[in-house]
C-alpha positions in Angstrom: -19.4 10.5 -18.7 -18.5 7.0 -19.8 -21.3 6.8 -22.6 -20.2 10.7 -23.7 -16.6 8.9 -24.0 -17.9 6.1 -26.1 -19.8 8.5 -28.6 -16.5 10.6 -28.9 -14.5 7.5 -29.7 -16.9 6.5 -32.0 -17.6 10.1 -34.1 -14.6 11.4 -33.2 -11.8 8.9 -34.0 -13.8 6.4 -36.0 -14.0 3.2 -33.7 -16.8 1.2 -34.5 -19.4 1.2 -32.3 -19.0 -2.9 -32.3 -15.7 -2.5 -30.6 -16.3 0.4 -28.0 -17.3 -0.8 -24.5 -19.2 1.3 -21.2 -18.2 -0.8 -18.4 -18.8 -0.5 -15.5 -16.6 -1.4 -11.8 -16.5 -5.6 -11.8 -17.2 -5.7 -15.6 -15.4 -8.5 -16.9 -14.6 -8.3 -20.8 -13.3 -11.7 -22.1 -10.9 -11.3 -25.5 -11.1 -14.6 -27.4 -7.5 -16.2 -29.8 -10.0 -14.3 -32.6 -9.5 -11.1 -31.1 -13.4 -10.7 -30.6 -14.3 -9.0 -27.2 -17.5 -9.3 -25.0 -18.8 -8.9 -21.8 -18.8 -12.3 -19.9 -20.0 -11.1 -16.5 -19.5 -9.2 -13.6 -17.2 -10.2 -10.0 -17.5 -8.6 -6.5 -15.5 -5.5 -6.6 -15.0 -3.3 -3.0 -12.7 -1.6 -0.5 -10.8 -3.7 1.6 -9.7 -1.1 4.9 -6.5 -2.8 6.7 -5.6 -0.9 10.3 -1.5 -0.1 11.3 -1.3 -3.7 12.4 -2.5 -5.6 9.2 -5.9 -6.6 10.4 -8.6 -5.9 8.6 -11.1 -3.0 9.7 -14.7 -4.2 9.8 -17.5 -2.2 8.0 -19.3 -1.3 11.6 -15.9 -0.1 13.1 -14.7 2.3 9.9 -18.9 3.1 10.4 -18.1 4.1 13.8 -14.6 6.1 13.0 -16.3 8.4 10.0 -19.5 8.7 12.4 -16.8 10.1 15.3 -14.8 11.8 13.6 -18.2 13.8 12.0 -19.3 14.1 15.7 -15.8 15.5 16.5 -15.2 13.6 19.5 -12.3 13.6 21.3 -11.1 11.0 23.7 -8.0 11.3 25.7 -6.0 9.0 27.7 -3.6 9.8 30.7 -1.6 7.7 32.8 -0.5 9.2 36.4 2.0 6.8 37.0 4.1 8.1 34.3 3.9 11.8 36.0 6.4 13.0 38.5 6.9 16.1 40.2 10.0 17.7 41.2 10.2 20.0 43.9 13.2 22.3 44.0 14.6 23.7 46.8 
């Protein structure tokens, strides 16, 4: 899709090919005082998964959560303390 993009630009509105980049995800294009632009390299790009508290989720637990939640397993809690019965007379 990006190179289709790149021919439009260039047929289509006249860019010159020269100036027209495909880049992809972690591309890094450096612009000189000149004005002249060119790839210079690429950086680690990613997802970064943070749980309600602010820690960051591990790979192998958000692994574990899409693998249960495919599995559809269902885990439930109770706590009997917190249950009271009434008897009404």
């Amino acid at each position: 899709m990006l190179v289709h993009n790149a021919r439009l630009a260039e047929k289509e509105c006249g860019i010159p090919r020269k100036n027209i980049f495909v880049c992809d995800a972690g591309d890094i294009i450096e612009i000189d005082i000149e004005r002249q632009a060119k790839k210079a390299g690429r950086i680690h790009v990613g997802g970064v998964m943070y749980d309600d508290t602010g820690a960051i989720v591990s790979e192998v637990v958000l692994k574990d959560r899409i693998h249960m939640s495919q599995e559809r397993n269902v885990c439930c809690g109770a706590d009997r303390t917190a249950w009271h019965r009434t008897i009404i007379d």
